[in-house]
Backbone and ligand atoms as CSV (ligand in chain L), in Angstrom:
chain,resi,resn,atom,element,x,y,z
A,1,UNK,N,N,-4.077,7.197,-77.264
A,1,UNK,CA,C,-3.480,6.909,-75.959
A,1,UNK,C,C,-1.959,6.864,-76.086
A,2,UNK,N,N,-1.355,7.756,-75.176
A,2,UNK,CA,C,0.058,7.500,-75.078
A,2,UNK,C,C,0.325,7.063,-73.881
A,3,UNK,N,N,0.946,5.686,-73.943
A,3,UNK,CA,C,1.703,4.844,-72.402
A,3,UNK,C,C,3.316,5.111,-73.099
A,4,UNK,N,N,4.072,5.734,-72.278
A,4,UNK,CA,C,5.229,5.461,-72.459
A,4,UNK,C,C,6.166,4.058,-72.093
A,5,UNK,N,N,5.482,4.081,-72.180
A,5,UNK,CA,C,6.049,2.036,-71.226
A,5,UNK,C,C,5.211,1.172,-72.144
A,6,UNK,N,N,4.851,1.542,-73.230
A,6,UNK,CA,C,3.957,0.151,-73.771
A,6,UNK,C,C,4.757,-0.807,-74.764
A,7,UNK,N,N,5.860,-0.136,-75.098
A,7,UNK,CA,C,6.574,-1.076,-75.122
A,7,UNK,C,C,8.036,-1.765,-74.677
A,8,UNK,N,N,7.532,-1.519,-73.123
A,8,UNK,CA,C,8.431,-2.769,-72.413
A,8,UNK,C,C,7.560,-3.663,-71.506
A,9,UNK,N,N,6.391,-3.588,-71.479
A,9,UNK,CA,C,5.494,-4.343,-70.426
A,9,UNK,C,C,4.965,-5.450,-71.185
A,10,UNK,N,N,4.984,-6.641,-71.174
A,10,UNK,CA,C,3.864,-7.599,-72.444
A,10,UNK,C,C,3.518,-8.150,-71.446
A,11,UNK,N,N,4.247,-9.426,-70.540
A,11,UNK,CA,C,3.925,-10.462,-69.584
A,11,UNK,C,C,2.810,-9.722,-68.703
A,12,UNK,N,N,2.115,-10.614,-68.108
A,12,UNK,CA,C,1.240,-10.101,-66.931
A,12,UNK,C,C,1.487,-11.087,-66.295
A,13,UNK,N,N,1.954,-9.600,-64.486
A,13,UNK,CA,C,2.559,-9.892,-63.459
A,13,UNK,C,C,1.737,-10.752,-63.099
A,14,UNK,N,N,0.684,-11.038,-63.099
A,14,UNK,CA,C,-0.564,-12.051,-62.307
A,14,UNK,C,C,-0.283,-13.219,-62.886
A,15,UNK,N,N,-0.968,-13.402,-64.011
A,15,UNK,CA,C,-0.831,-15.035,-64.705
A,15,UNK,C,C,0.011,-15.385,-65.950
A,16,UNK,N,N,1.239,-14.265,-65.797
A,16,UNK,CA,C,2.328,-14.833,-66.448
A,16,UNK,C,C,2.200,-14.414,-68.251
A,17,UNK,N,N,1.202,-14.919,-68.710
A,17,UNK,CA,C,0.949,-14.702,-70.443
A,17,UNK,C,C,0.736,-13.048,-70.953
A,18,UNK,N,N,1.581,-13.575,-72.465
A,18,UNK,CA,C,2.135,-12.355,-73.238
A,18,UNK,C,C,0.828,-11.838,-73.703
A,19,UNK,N,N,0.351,-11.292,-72.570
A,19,UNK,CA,C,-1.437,-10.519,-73.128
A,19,UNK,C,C,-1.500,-9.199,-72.701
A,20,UNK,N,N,-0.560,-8.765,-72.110
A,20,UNK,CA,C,-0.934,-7.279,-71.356
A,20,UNK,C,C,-0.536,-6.381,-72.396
A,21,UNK,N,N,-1.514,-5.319,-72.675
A,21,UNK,CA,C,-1.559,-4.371,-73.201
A,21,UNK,C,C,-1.760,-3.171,-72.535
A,22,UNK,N,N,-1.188,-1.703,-73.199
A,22,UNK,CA,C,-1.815,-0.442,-72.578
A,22,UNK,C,C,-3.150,-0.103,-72.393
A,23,UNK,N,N,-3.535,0.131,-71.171
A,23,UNK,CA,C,-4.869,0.730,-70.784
A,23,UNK,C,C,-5.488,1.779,-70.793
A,24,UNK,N,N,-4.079,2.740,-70.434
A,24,UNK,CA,C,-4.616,4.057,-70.584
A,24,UNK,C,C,-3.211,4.561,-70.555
A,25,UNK,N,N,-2.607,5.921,-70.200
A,25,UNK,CA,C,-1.280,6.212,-70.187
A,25,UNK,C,C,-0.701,5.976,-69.313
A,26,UNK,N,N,-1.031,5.124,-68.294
A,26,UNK,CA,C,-0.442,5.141,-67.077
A,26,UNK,C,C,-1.089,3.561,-66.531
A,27,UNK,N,N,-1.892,3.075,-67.391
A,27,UNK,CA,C,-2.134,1.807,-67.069
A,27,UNK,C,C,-2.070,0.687,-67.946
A,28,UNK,N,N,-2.033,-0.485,-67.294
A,28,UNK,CA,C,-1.861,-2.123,-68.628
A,28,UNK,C,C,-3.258,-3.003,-67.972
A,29,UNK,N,N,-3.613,-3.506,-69.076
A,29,UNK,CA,C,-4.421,-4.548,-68.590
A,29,UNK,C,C,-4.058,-5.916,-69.669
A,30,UNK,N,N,-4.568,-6.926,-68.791
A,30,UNK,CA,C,-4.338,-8.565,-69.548
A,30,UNK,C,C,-5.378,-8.831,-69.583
A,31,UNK,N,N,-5.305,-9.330,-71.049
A,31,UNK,CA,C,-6.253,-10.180,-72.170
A,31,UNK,C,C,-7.066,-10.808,-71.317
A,32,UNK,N,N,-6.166,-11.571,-70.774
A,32,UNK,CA,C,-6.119,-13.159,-70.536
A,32,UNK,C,C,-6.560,-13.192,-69.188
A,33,UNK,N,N,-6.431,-11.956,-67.881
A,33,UNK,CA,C,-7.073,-12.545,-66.759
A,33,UNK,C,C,-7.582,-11.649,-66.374
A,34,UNK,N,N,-7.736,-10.369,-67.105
A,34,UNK,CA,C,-8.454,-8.806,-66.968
A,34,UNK,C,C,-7.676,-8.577,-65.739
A,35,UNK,N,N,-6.822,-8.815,-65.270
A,35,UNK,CA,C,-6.025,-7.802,-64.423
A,35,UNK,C,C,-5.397,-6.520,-64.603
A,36,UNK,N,N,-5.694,-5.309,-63.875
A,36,UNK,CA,C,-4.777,-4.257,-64.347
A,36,UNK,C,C,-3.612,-3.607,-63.819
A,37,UNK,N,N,-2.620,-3.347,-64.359
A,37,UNK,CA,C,-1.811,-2.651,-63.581
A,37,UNK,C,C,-1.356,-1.513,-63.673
A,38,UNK,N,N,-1.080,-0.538,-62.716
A,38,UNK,CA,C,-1.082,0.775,-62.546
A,38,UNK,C,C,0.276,1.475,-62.431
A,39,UNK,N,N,1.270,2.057,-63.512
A,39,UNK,CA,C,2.163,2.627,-63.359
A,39,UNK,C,C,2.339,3.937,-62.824
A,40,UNK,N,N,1.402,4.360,-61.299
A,40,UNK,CA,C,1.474,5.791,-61.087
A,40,UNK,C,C,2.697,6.679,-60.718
A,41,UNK,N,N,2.032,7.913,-60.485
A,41,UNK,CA,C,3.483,8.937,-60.463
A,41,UNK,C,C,4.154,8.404,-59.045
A,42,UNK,N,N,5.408,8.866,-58.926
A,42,UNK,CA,C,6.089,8.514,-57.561
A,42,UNK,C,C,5.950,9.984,-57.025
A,43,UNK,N,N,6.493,9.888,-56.021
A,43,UNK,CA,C,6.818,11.360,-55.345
A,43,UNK,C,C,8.372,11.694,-54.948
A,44,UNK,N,N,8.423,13.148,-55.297
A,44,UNK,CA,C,10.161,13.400,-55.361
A,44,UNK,C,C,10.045,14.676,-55.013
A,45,UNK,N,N,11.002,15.016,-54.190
A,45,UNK,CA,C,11.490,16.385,-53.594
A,45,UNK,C,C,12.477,16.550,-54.154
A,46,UNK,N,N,12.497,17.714,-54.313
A,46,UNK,CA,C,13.720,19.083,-54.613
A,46,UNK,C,C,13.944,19.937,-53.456
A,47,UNK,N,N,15.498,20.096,-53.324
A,47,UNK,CA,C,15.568,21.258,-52.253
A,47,UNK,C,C,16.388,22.398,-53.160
A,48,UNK,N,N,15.799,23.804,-52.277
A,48,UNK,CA,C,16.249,25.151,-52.979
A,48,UNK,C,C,17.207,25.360,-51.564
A,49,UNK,N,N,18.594,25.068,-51.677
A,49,UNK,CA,C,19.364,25.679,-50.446
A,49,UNK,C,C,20.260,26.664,-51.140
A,50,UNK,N,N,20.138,27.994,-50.239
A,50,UNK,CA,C,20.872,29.213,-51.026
A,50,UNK,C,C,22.053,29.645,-49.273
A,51,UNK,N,N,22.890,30.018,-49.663
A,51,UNK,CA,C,24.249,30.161,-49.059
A,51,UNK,C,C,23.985,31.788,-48.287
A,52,UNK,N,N,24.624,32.311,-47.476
A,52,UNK,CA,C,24.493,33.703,-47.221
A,52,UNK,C,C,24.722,35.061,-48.135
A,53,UNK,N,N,25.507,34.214,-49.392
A,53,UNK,CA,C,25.501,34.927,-50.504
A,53,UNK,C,C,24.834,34.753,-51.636
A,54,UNK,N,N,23.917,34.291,-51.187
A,54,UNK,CA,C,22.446,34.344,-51.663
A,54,UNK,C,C,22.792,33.217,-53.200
A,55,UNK,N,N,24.006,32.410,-53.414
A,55,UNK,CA,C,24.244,31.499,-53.930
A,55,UNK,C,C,23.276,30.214,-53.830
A,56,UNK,N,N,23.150,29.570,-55.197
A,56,UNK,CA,C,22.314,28.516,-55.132
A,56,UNK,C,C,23.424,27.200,-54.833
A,57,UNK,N,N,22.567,25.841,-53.978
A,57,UNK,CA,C,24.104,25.204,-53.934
A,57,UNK,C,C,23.128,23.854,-54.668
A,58,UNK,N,N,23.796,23.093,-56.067
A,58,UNK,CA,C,24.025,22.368,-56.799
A,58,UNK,C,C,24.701,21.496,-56.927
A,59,UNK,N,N,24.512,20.135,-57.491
A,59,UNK,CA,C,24.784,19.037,-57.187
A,59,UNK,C,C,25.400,18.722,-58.781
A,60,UNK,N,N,26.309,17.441,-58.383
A,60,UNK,CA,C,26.634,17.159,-60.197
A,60,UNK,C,C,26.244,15.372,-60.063
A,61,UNK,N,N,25.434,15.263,-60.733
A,61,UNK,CA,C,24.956,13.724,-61.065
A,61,UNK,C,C,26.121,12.592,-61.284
A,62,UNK,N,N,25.924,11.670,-60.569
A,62,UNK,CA,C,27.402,10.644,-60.414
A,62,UNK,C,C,26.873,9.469,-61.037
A,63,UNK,N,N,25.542,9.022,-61.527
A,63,UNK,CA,C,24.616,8.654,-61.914
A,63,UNK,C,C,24.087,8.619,-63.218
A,64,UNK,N,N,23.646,7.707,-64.185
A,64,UNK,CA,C,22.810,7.872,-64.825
A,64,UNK,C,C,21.125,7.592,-64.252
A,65,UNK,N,N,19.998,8.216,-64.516
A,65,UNK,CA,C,20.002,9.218,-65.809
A,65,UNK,C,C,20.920,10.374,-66.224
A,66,UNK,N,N,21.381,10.801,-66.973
A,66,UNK,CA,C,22.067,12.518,-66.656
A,66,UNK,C,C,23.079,12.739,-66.050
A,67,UNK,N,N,24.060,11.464,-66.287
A,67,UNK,CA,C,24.794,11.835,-64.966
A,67,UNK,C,C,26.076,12.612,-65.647
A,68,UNK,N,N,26.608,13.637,-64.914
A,68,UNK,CA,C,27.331,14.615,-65.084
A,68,UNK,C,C,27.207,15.427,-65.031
A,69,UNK,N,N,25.536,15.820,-65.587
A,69,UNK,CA,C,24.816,17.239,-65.329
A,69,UNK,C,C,24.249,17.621,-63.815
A,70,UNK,N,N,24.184,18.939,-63.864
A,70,UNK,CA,C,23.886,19.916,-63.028
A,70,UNK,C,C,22.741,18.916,-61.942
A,71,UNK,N,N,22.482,19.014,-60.760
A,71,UNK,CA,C,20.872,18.809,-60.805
A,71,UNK,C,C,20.794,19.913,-59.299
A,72,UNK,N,N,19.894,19.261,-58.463
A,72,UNK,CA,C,19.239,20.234,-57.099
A,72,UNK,C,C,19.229,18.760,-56.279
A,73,UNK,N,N,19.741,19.008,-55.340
A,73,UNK,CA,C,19.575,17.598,-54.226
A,73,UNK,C,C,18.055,17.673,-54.085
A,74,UNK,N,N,17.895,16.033,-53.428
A,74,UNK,CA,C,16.542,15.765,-53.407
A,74,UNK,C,C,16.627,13.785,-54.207
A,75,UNK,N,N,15.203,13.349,-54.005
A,75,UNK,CA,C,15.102,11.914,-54.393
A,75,UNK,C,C,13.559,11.654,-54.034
A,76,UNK,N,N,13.766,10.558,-54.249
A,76,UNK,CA,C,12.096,9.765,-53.935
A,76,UNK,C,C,11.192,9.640,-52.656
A,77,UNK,N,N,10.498,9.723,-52.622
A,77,UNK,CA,C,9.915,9.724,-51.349
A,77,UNK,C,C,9.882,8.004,-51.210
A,78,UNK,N,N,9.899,7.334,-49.887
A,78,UNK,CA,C,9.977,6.040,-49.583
A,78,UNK,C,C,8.564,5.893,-49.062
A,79,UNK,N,N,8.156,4.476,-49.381
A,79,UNK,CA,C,6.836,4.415,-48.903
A,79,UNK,C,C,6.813,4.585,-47.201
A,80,UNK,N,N,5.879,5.376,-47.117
A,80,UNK,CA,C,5.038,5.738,-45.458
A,80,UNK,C,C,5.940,6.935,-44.974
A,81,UNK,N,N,6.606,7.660,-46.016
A,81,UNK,CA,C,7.498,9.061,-45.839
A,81,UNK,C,C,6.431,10.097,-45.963
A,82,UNK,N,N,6.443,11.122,-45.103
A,82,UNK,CA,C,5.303,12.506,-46.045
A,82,UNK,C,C,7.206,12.860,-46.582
A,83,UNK,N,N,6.346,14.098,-47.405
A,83,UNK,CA,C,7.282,14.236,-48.348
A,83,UNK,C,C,8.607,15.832,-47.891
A,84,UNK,N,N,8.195,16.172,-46.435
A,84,UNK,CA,C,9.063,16.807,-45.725
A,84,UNK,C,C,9.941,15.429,-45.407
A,85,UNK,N,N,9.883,14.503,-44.685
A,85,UNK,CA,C,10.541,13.942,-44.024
A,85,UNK,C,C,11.631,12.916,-45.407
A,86,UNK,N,N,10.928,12.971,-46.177
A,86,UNK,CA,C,12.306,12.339,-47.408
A,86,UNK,C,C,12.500,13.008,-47.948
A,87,UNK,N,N,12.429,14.401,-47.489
A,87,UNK,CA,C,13.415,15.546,-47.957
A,87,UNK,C,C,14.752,15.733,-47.173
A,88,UNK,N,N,14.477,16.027,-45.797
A,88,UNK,CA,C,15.500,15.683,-44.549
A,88,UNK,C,C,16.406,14.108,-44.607
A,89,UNK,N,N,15.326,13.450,-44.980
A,89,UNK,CA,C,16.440,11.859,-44.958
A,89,UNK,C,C,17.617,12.235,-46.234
A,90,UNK,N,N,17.041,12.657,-47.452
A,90,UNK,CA,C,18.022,12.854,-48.781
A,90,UNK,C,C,19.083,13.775,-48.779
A,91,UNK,N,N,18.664,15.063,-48.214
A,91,UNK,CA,C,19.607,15.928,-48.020
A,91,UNK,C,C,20.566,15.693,-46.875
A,92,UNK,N,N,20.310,14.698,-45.783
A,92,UNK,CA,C,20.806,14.157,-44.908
A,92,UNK,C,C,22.395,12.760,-45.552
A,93,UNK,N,N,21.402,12.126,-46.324
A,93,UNK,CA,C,22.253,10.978,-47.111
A,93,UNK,C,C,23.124,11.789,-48.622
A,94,UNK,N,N,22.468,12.472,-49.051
A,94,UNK,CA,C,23.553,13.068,-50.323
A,94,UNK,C,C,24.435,14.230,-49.721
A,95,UNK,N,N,24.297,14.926,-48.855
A,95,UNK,CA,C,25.700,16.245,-48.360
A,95,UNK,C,C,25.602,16.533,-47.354
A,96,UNK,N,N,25.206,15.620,-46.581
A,96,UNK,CA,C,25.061,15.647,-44.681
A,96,UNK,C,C,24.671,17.122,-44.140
A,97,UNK,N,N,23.784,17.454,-44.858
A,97,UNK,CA,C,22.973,18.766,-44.205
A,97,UNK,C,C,21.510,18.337,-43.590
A,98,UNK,N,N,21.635,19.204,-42.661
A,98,UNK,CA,C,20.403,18.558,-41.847
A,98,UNK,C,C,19.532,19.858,-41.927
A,99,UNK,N,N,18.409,19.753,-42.337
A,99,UNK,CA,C,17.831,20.612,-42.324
A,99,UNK,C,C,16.922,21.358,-41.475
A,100,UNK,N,N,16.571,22.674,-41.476
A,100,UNK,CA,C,15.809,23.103,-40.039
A,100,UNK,C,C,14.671,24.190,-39.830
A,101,UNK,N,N,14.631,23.961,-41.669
A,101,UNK,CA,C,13.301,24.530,-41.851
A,101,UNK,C,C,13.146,24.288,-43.419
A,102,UNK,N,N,12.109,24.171,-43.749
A,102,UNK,CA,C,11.268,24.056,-45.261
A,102,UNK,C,C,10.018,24.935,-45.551
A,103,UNK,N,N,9.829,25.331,-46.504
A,103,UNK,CA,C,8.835,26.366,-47.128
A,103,UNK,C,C,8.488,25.922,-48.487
A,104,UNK,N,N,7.458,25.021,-48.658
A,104,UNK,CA,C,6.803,24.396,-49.970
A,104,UNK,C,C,7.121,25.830,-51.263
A,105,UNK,N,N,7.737,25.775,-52.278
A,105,UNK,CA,C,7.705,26.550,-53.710
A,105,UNK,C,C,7.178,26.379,-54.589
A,106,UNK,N,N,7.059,25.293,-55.122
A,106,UNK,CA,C,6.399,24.634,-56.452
A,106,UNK,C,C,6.471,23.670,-56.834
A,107,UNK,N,N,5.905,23.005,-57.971
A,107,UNK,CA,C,5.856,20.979,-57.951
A,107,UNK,C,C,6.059,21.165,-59.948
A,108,UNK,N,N,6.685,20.292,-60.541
A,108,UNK,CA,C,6.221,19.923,-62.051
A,108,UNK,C,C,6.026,18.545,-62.164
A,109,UNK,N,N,5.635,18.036,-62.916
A,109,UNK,CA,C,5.729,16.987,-63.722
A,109,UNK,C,C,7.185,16.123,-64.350
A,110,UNK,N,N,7.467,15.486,-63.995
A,110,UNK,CA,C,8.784,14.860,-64.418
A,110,UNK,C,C,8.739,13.535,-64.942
A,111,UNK,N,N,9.713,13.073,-65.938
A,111,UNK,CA,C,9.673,12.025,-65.751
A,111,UNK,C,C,11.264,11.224,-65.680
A,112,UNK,N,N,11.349,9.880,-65.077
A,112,UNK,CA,C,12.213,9.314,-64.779
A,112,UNK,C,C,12.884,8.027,-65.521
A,113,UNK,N,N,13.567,8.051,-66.464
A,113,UNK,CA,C,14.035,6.331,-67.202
A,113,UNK,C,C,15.381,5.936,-65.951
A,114,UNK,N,N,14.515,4.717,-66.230
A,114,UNK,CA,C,15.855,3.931,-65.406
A,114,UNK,C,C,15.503,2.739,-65.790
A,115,UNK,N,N,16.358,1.905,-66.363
A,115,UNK,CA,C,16.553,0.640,-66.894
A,115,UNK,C,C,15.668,0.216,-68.246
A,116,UNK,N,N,15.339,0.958,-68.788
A,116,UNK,CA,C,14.225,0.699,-69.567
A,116,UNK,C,C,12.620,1.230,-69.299
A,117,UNK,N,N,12.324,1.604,-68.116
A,117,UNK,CA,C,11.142,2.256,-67.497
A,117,UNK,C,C,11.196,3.380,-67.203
A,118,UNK,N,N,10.161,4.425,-68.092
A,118,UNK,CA,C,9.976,5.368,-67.707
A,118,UNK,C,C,9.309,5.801,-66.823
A,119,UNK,N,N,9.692,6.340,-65.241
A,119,UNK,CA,C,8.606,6.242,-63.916
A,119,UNK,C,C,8.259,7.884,-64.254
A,120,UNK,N,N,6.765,8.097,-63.701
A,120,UNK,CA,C,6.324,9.467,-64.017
A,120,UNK,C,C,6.408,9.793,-62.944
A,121,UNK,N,N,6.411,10.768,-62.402
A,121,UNK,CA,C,7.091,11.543,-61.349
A,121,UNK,C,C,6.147,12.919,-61.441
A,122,UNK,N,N,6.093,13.272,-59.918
A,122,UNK,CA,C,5.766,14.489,-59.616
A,122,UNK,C,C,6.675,15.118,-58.455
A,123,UNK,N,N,7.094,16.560,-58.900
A,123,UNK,CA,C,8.713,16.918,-58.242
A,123,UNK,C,C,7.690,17.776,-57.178
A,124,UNK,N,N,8.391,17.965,-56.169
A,124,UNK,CA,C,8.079,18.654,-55.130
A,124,UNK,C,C,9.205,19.652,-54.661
A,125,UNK,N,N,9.326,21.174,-55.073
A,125,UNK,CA,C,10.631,21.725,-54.478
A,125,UNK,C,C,10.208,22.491,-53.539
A,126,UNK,N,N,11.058,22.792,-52.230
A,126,UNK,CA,C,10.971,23.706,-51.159
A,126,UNK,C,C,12.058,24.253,-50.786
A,127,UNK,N,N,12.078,25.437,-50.554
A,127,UNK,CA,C,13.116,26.678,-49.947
A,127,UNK,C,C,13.739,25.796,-48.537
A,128,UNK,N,N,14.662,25.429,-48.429
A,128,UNK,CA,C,15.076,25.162,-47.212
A,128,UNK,C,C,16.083,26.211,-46.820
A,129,UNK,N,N,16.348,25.604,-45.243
A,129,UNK,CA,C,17.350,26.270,-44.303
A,129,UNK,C,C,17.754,25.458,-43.690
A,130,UNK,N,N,19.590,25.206,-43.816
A,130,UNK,CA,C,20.484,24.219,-43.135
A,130,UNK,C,C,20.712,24.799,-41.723
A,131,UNK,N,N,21.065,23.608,-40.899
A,131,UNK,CA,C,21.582,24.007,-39.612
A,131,UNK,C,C,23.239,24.895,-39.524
A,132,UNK,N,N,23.994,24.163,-40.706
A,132,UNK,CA,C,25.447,24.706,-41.097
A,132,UNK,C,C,25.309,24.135,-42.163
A,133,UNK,N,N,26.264,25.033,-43.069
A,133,UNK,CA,C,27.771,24.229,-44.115
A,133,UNK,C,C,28.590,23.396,-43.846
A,134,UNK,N,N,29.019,23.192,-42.342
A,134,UNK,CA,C,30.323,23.271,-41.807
A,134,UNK,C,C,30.263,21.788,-41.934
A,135,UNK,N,N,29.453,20.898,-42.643
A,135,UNK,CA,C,29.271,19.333,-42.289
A,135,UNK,C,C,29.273,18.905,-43.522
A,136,UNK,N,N,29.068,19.878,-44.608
A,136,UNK,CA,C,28.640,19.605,-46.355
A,136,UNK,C,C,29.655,18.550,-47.007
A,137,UNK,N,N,29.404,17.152,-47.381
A,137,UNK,CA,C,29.920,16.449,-47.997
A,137,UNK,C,C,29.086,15.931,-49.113
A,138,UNK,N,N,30.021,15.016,-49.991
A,138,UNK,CA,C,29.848,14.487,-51.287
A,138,UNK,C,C,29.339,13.480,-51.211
A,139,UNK,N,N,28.116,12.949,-50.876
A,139,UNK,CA,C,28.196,11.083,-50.550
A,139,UNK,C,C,26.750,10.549,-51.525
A,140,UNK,N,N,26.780,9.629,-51.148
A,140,UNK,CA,C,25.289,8.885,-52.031
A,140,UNK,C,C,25.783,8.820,-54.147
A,141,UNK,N,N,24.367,9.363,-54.372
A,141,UNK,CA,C,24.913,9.748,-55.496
A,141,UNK,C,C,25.523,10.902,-56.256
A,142,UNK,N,N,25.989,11.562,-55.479
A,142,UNK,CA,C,26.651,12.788,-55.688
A,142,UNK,C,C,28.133,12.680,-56.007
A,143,UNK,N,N,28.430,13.148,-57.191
A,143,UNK,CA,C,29.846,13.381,-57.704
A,143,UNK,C,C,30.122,15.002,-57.026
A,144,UNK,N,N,29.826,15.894,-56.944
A,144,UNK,CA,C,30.355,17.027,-56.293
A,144,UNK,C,C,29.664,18.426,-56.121
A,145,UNK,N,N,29.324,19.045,-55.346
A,145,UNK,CA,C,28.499,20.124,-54.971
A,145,UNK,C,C,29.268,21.686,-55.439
A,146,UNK,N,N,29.109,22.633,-55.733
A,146,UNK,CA,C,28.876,23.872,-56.252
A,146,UNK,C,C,27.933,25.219,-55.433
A,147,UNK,N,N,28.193,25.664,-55.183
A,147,UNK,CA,C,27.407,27.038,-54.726
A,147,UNK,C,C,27.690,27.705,-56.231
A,148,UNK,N,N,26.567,28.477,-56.751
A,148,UNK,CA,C,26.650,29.454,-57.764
A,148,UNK,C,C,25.745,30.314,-57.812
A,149,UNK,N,N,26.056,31.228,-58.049
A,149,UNK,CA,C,25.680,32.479,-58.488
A,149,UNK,C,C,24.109,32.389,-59.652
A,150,UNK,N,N,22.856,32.933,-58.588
A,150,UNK,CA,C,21.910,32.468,-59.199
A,150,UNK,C,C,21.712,33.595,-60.964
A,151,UNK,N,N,21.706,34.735,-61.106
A,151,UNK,CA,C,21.898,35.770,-61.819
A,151,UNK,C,C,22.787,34.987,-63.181
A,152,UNK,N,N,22.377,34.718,-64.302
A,152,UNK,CA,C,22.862,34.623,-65.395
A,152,UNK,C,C,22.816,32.547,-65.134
A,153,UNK,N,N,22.738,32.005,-64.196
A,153,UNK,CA,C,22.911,30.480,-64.386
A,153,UNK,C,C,21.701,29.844,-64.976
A,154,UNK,N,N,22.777,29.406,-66.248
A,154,UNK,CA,C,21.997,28.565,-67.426
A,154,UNK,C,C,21.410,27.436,-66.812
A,155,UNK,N,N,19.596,27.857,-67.092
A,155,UNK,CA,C,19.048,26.240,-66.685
A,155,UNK,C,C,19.507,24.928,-67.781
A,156,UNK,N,N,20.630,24.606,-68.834
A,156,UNK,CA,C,20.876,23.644,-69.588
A,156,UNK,C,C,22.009,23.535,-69.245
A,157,UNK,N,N,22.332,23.435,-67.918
A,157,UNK,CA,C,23.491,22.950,-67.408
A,157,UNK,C,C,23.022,21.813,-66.335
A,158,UNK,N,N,21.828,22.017,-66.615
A,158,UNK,CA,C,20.876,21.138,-65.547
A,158,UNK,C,C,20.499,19.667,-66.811
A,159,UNK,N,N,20.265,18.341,-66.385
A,159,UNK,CA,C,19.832,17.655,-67.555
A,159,UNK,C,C,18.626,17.327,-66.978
A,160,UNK,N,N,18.002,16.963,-66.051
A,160,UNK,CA,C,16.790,16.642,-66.182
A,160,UNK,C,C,15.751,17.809,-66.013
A,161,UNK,N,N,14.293,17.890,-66.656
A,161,UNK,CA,C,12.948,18.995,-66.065
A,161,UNK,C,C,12.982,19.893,-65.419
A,162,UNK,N,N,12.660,18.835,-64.164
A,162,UNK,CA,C,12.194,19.454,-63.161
A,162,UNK,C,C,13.427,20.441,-62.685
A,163,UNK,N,N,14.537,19.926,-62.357
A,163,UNK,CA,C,15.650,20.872,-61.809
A,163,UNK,C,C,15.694,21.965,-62.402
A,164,UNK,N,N,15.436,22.203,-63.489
A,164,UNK,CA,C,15.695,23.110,-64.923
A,164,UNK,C,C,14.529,24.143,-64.402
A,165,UNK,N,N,13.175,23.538,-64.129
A,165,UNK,CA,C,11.943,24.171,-64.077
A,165,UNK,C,C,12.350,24.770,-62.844
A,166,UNK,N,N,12.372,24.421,-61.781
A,166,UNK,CA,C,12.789,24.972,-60.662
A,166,UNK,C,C,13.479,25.771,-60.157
A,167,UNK,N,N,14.981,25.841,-60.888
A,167,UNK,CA,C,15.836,26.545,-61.008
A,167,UNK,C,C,15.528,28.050,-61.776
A,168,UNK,N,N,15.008,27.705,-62.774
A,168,UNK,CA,C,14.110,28.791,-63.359
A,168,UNK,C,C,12.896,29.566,-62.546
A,169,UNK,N,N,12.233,28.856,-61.558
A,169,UNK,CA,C,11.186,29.307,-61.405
A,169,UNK,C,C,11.803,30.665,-60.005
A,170,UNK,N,N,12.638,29.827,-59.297
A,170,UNK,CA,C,13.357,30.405,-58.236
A,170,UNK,C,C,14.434,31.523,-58.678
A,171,UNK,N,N,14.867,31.503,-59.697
A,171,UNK,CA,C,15.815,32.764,-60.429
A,171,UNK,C,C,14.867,33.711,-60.513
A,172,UNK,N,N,13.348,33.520,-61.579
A,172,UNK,CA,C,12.823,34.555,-61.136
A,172,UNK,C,C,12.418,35.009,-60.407
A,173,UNK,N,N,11.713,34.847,-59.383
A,173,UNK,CA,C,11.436,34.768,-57.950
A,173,UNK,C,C,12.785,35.794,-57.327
A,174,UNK,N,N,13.667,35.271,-57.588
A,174,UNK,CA,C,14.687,36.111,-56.936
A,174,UNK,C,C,15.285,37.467,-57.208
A,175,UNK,N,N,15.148,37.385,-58.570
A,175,UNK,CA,C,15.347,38.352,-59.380
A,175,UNK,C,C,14.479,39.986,-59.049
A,176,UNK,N,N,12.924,39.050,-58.448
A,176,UNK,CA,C,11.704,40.137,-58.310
A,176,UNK,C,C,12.191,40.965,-56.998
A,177,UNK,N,N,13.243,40.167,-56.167
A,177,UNK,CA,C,13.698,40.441,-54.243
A,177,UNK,C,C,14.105,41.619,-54.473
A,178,UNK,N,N,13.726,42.332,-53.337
A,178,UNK,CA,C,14.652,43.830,-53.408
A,178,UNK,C,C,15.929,43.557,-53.046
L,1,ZN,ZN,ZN,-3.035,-11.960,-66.719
């Protein structure tokens, strides 16, 4: 069994004592009051927004995890969000683009450290279409946006997975376009 979290979890959230152990890779249970708890995947969107020059537009992480590197706007889905609509809220809150159409592409596996916890993650990316540019700012966690040239752009300019996977998956994809 691999839990990536098995060792930062001991206490159990229920009755307090250093009894909780890994359950499975994604779960803990306690000794002491058989309670279990469930570290499942979250949900996260990716957006693919490409420019009239068929440019990909990219984000630079202001943030740790990764922060400095490359990534693809996008974030967590909030509980009671489907996962169009905390796509529109994110791309809305990180570069004030509002979006005005989406086309599901592909999903990976990701995972997320933040503070000591690794959250497992499942990425969700879709082809969007902005209403304009003409509104594109830097805000949230965004240090600064990029349009580039999809043809020759290194996915290890990207630091986390999924962006990497995506970015890749959509280069070829594009590559196949007449
Ligand atoms: Zn317990």
């Amino acid at each position: 069994m691999n839990n990536i979290n098995q060792q930062t979890f001991f206490h159990c959230p229920k009755c307090g004592k250093p009894a909780l152990g890994p359950r499975s890779e994604n779960s803990f249970a306690c000794s002491a009051c058989q309670f279990v708890f469930y570290l499942n995947c979250a949900a996260a969107c990716i957006a693919v927004i490409v420019n009239e020059k068929n440019q990909l537009l990219v984000t630079r992480r202001k943030k740790d995890p990764f922060k400095g590197t490359f990534d693809l706007p996008g974030g967590f889905a909030e509980p009671g969000e489907s996962i169009e609509q905390s796509l529109i809220r994110e791309i809305k809150e990180e570069l004030n683009l509002d979006i005005i159409r989406l086309e599901y592409l592909c999903s990976f596996p990701n995972t997320y450290p933040y503070k000591s916890v690794v959250y497992p993650v499942t990425d969700m990316a879709f082809v969007c279409g902005v209403s304009t540019f003409d509104t594109i700012d830097a805000r949230d966690d965004i240090a600064g946006f990029y349009f580039v040239d999809l043809p020759g752009l290194d996915k290890n300019m990207f630091g986390m997975d999924s962006p990497k996977k995506v970015m890749e998956y959509y280069q070829g994809l594009s590559a196949l376009a007449p």
